[in-house]
N, C-alpha and C positions, 0 to 999 in steps of 0.2 A: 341604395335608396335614392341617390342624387341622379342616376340612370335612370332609373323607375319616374321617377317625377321629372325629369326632359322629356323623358318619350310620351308622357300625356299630353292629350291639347292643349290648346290655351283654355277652354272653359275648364276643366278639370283641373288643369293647373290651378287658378283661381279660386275654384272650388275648394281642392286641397291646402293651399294659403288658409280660407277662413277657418276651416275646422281645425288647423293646429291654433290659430290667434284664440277661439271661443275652446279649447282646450285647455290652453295657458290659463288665459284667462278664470275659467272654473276652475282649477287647480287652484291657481293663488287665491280667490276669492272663496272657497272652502277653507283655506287656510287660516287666512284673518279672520275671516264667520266665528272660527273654533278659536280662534286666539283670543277675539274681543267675549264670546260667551263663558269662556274661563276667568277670563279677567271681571266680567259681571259677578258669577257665581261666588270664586276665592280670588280674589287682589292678589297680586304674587309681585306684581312690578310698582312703579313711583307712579307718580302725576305725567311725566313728563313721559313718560313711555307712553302712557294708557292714549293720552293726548295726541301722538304721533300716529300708535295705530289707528285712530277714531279719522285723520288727515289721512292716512293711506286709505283707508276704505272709500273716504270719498273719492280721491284720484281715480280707484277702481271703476266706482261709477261714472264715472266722465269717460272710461277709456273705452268701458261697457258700451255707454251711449254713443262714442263715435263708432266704436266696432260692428252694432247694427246698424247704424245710420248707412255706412258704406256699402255691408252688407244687403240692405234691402236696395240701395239704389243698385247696386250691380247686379242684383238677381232680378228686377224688374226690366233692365236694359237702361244703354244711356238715357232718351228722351223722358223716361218716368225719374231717372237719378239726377238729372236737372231739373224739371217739376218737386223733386224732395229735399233739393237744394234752396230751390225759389222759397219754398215753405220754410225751412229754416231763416233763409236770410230775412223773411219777413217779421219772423216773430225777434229773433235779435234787435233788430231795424224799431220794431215795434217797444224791445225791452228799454232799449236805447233812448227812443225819441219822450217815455214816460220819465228819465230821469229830468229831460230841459222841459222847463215853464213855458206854454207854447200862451197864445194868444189869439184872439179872435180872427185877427188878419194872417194867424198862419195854416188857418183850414183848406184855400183852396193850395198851398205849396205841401203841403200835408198828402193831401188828395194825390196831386201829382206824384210826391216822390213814391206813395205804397202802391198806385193803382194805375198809375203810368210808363215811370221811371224802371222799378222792378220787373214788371212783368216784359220790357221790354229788353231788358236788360240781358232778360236769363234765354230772353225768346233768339238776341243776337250769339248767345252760346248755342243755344241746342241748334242752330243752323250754321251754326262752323262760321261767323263772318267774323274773325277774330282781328280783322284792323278795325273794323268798325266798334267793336266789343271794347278794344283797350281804351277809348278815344270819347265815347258816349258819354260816360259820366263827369271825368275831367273834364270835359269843353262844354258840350253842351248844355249840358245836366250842368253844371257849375255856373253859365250865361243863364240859363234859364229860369233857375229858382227863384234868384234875388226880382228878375222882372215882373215873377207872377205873383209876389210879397209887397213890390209897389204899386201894385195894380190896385190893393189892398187898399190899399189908403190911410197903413198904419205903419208912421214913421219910427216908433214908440220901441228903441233899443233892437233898431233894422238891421245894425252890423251882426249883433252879440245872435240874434233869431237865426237868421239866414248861417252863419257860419256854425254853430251847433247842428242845424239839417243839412248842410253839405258834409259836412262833419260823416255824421251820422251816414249819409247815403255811400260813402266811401269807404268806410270801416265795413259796416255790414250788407251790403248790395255790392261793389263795385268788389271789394275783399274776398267774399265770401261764391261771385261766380264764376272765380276763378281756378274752384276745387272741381266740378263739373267740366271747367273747360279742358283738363288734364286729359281726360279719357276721351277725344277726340284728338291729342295730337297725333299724329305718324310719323312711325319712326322704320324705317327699313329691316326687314326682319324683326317684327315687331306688332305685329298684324294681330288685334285682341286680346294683347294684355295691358293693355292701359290702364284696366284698375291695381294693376300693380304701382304705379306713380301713384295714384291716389293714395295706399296704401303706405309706400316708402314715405312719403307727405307726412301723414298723420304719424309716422312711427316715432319718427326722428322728433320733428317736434315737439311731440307727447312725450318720448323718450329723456328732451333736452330741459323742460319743463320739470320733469318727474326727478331725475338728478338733482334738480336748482331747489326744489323744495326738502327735499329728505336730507342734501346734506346741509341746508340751510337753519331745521326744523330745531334742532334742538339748541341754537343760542336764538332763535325766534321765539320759541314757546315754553321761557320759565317758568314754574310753578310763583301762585302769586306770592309776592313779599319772601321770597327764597333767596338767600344769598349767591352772589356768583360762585360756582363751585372752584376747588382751589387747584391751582395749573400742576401739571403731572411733570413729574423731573425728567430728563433729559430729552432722547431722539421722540420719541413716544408722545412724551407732554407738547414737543415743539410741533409735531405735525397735528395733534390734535386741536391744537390754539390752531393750528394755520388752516385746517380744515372745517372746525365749526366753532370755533370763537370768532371769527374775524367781525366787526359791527357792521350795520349794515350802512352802504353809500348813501342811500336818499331814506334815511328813517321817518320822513314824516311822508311817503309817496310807498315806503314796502318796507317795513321791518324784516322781510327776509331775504333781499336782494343785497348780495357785494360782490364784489369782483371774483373772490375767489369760487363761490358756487357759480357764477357765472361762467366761469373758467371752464371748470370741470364739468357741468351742461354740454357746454359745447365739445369738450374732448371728447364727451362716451357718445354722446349722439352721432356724431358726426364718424366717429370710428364705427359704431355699429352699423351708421347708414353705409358704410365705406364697404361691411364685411356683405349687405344685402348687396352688391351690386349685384350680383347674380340673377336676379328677379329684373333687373332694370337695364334700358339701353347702353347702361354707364359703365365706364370700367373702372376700376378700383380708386384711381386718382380722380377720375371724374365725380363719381358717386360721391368721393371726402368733402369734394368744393361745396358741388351742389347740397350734400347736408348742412354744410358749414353756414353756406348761406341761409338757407332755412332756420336754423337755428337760432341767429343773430338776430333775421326779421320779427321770428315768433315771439321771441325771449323781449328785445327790446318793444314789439305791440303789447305783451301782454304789461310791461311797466308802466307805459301810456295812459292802458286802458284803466291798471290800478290808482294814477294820479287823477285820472275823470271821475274813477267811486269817491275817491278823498274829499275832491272838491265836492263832489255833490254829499258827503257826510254819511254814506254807506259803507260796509267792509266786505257786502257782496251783493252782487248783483239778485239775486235772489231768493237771499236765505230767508228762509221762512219768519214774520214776525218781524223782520227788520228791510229785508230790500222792498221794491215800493213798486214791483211790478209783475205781472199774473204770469209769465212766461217762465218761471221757476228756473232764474240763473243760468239761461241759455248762454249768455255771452262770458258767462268765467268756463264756459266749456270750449269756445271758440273761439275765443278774441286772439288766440296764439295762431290759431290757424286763418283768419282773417289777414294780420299782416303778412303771414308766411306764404300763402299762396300765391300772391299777385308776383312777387318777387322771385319765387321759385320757379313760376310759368315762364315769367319772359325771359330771367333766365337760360333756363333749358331750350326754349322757343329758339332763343337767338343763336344761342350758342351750338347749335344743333340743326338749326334750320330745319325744324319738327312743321 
């Protein structure tokens, strides 16, 4: 089988990649379909099961959503998967800018960052000018806001404005054109498979994320006013406390973030990404790093992005009835991949000399 799929092209290679992912994928999601309609129909399990599964089907969907996201950029060709890129980074950018209180004097800085900044942004990826791409937003785009905001003539909390939309244009514009820029690297023997990095990107992350919550899930989501349950005697009871009792580090920024699901995030992703090098320019030890690093990015942006919902008094960007903006929670699907990708380009960029 691993002969049979060398010896196809690279599009057919690619090819072959998404219909095992949209395989998997339908498998498992048939799976929990019939798990969570059994649990409708006859209850068989506690509160705190039913509650996990109901969390893993949404993960599905987020994985779902990046799966075709990728999928349609790479069947349309790079320059239409940067234009689907742009499109994303805009409605994030958009989900983003409706959480801060903007102001009368921040329409024309407004204007610039969605109808200037952006499209100029994704224009210096889809033409490969990648010194100029890294460099755009940090310098210029960071000089240039605050001047078009006092042009304004409203001094009225100028720091806390401007630095919320620089904020904003660097998470999701500067972050996010960097998933696009993957598939124009060049790597030597390597000639059109670059939506394979795109793919190792989202795996690993999604992978390192996906760990951090399921073994985090059950001392996060007690049944209400349930006691703590009572610790299990010896080897058994002690890896169990160590695995999903441990409290969480920042409980008022993630009830489901500590060190120890952090830990083990990192280990499986990073070993799985280790096991894909195969697909990728990297060999075994390289692949480990570069997961490694991905991981660390993704895992600590999407904390970040969780302390910015706190502060603004949401628990998601946008769940239905509760988050405050029409873009329906783009950014708890992306915000991992937003910090992971800048750091995993230049990364690989340098270290590679891609």
């Amino acid at each position: 089988m691993n002969h049979y799929l060398r010896n196809l092209s690279p599009t057919h290679q690619v090819a072959a990649l998404f219909v095992i992912v949209f395989g998997l994928l339908f498998i498992v999601s048939t799976v929990a379909f019939m798990l969570s309609f059994r649990e409708r129909r006859n209850p068989v399990h506690d509160e705190i099961w039913q509650r996990e599964l109901q969390h893993f089907r949404t993960l599905l969907r987020t994985t779902w959503f990046m799966a075709i996201v990728f999928w349609v950029g790479w069947a349309l060709g790079e320059k239409v998967a940067t234009l689907l890129f742009a499109l994303i980074s805009f409605l994030a950018l958009r989900e983003f800018i409706t959480l801060s209180p903007t102001r009368r004097g921040d329409h024309r800085s407004l204007i610039l960052a969605f109808f200037v900044v952006l499209p100029i942004q994704f224009w210096l990826v889809a033409t490969a000018h990648f010194d100029l791409f890294t460099v755009f937003i940090p310098v210029y785009v960071f000089l240039a806001i605050p001047v078009v905001s006092a042009l304004a003539d409203d001094p009225s909390h100028f720091l806390e404005r401007n630095a919320k939309l620089q904020w904003g244009i660097m998470v999701c514009v500067y972050g996010m054109s960097h998933v696009p820029a993957l598939l124009l690297l060049s790597f030597p023997g390597y000639e059109g498979k670059s939506a394979f990095l795109v793919f190792f990107l989202v795996f690993v992350v999604q992978t390192c994320m996906l760990v951090q919550h399921l073994v985090s899930r059950r001392k996060a989501m007690p049944p209400d006013g349930a006691p703590e349950p009572e610790p299990l005697p010896g080897l058994l009871g002690a890896i169990r406390h160590r695995l999903f009792m441990q409290p969480p580090f920042a409980p008022r920024v993630s009830r489901s973030f500590n060190w120890t699901s952090w830990a083990l995030g990192m280990a499986i992703a990073s070993v799985a990404g280790a096991l894909l090098s195969f697909i990728t320019p990297f060999k075994f030890g390289q692949a480990l790093a570069v997961s490694l690093i991905a991981c660390v990015a993704g895992s600590m942006g999407h904390l970040v992005m969780k302390a910015l919902k706190r502060d603004r008094g949401i628990p998601n960007w946008g769940r239905r009835g509760v988050g405050v903006t029409g873009a329906n929670g783009l950014l708890d699907r992306v915000d991992a991949l937003c910090f992971a990708a800048p750091v995993f380009f230049h990364a690989v960029r340098w270290y590679f000399d891609a």
